[in-house]
Structure formats: structure tokens, C-alpha cells
C-alpha positions as CSV (number, residue, x, y, z in Angstrom):
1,X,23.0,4.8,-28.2
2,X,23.6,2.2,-24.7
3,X,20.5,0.7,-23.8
4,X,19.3,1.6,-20.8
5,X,16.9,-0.5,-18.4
6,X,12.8,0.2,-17.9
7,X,12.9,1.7,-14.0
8,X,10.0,1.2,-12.1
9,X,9.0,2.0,-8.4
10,X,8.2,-0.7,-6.2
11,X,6.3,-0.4,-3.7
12,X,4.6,-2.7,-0.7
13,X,1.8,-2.0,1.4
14,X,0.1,-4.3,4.5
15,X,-3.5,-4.7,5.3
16,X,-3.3,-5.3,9.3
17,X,-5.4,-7.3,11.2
18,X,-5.5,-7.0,15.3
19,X,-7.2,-10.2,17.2
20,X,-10.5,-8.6,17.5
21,X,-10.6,-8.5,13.6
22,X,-9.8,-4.7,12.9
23,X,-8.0,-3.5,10.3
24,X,-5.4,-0.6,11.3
25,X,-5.4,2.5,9.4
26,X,-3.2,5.4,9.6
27,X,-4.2,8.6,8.1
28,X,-1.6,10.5,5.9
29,X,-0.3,14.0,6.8
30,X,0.3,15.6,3.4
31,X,-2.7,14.3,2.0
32,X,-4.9,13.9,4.9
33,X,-6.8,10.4,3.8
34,X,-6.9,7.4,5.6
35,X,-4.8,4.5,4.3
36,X,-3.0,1.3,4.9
37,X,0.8,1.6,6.2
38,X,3.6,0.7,3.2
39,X,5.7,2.6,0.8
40,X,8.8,2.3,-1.4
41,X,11.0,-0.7,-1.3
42,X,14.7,0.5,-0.7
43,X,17.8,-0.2,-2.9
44,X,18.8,-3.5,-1.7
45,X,15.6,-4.6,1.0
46,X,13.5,-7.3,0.0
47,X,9.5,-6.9,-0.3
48,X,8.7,-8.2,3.7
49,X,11.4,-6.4,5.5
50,X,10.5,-2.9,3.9
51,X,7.0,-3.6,5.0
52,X,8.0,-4.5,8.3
53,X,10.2,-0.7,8.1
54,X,7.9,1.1,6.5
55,X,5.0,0.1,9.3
56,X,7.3,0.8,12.1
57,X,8.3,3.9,10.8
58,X,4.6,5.5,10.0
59,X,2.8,4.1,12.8
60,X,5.9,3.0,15.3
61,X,3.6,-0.6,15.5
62,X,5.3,-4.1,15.0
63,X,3.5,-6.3,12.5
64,X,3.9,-10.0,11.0
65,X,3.6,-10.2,7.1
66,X,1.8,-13.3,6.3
67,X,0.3,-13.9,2.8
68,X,0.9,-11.7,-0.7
69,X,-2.7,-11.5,-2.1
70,X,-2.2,-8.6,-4.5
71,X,0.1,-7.4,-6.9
72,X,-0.6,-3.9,-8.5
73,X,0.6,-1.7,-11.7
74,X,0.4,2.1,-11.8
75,X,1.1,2.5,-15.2
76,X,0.8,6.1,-15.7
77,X,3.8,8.4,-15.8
78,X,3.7,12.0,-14.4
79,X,5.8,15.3,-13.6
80,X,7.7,14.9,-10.4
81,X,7.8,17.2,-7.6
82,X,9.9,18.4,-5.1
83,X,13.2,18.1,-7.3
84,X,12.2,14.8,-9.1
85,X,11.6,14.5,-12.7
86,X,8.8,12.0,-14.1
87,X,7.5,9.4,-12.0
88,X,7.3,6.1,-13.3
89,X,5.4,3.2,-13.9
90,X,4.8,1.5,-10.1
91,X,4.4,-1.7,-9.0
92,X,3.0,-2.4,-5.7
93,X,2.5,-5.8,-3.9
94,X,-0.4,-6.5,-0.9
95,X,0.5,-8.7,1.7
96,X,-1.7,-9.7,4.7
97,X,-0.5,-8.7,8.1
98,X,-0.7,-9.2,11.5
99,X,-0.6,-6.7,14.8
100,X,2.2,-8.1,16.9
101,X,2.9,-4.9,19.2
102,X,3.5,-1.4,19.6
103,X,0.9,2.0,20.5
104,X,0.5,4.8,17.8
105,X,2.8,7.7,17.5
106,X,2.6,10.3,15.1
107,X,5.3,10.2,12.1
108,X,7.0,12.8,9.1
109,X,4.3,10.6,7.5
110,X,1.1,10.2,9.6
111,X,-0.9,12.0,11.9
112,X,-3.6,9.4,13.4
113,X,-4.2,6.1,13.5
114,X,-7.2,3.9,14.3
115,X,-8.8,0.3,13.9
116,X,-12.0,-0.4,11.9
117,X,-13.7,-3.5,11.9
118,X,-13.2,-5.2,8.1
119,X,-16.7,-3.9,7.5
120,X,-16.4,-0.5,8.2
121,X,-13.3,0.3,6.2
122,X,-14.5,1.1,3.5
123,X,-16.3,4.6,5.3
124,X,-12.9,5.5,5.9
125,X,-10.8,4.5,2.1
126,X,-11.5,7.2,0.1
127,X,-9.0,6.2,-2.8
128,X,-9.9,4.1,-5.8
129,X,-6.7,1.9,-5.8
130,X,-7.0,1.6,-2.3
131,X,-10.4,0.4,-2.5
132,X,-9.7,-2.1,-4.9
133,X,-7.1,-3.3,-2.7
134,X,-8.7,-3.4,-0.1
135,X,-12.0,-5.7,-1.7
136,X,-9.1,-7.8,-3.3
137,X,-7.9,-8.2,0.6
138,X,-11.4,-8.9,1.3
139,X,-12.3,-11.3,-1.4
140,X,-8.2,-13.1,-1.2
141,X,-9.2,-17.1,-1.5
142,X,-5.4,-18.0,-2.2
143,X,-4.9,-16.6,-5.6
144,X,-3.3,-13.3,-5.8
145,X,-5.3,-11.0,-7.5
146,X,-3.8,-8.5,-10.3
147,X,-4.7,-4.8,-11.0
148,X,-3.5,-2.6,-13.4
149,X,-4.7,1.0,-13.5
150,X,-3.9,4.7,-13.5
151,X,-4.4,7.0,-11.5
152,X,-3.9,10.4,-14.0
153,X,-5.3,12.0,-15.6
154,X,-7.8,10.3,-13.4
155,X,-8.3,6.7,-11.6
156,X,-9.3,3.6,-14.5
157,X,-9.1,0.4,-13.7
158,X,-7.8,-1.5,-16.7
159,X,-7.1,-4.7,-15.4
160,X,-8.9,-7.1,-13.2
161,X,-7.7,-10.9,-12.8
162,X,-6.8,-13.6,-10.7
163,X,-3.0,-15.2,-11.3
């Protein structure tokens, strides 16, 4: 039998700061929580520019990526949907960003956007990753922090560190 490579997603996402300190976030149409702007890495684009993409497409604004402070695993497995078969294992990196230019506009993705001062966020993050992301944001000294969790059959943090 021909060996055949592990496949994992990977996956970016950008916490956004504006110059009055706010963080952007966009809420999600299918799933209608608020959350930061990122997404898959394509075939071929590194880690920055599919933030950079994926930013521009959900929320049409330009943004700098500055500092990676986070790298996460999902390491749960699940039934696809909508023609895909199991998802895999994801790995997701953090990076701090900055608002360069661009107004809101509604995407296939997102429906509303808004900016929350750092300490308010958290009234509008609803999911457990994303939370933990978002304190490991908070908390980023210069060491990237490492998370491994799951998120089914429900959310567990397994993993906590500094690397």
C-alpha cells in the first residue's frame, strides 16, 4: 500500500487594531457570531498574503500583518458537509494586525462589522477557541503562545504553553 501524506488545514486569522486601540470584528453570516477576519491558506499562498486576502475579501478593509503571537491545533476530525468528506486536523496561526484603509461592505462571508475597544471584546466573542485566542493576543509578551484543542464533540482545551 503507497504511503500517503497526514493532510491538514491551515488556516490564519488577524486580530486588528485601529489607532484609537479597537479591535475590528466582523460578524459571520452562516453562523451569525462575531469574530476576527482569516480563513484557509490557499494552495501555493504563504501565511501573510492569505491574511491580507482573506481580510479584504470578508470585510473589503486593508490591513498590515505585524507579529505571529499564536499558533493553534484543532485536532478533532469530523463528517464534512456540503460535498466534503472528513475534515481534518487544523492548524491555525494568530498574527497581530494593523487597520491601514478601507470602509465595511458586506461579503458571501459577513454581514456586519464593528470596532470594540480591547476590553470590550470579549462581550462580543462567543467561541471558546476564539477566546483563547483572543487572551493569548492579549497576554502576547513576544513568545508565541500554543493551543491545542477540540472543538467536537465539544470545545477542551488540551494544551496550553508558551514556545
Amino acid at each position: 500500500m503507497e504511503k500517503q501524506f497526514p493532510t491538514h488545514i491551515v488556516a490564519v486569522f488577524g486580530i486588528v487594531e485601529n489607532d484609537n486601540q479597537e479591535i475590528l470584528l466582523l460578524k459571520h453570516r452562516v453562523r451569525n457570531l462575531w469574530g476576527f477576519p482569516g480563513g484557509q491558506v490557499e494552495c501555493g499562498e504563504n501565511l501573510i498574503d492569505a491574511l491580507i486576502r482573506e481580510a479584504k475579501e470578508e470585510s473589503n478593509m486593508d490591513i498590515v500583518v505585524n507579529k505571529l503571537f499564536s499558533v493553534s491545533s484543532n485536532t478533532c476530525t469530523y463528517q464534512g458537509y456540503n460535498g466534503y468528506g472528513m475534515i481534518p486536523t487544523k492548524v491555525v496561526f494568530g498574527f497581530s494586525c494593523t487597520y491601514k484603509h478601507g470602509q465595511f461592505r458586506t461579503s458571501d462571508e459577513t454581514t456586519d462589522s464593528c470596532w470594540v475597544p480591547k476590553d470590550k471584546v470579549l462581550d462580543y466573542i462567543k467561541v471558546p477557541d476564539f477566546v483563547e485566542k483572543y487572551n493569548a493576543y492579549l497576554n502576547f509578551n513576544g513568545n508565541v503562545q500554543y493551543l491545542e484543542y477540540v472543538t467536537r464533540p465539544q470545545y477542551e482545551l488540551k494544551l496550553d504553553c508558551i514556545i
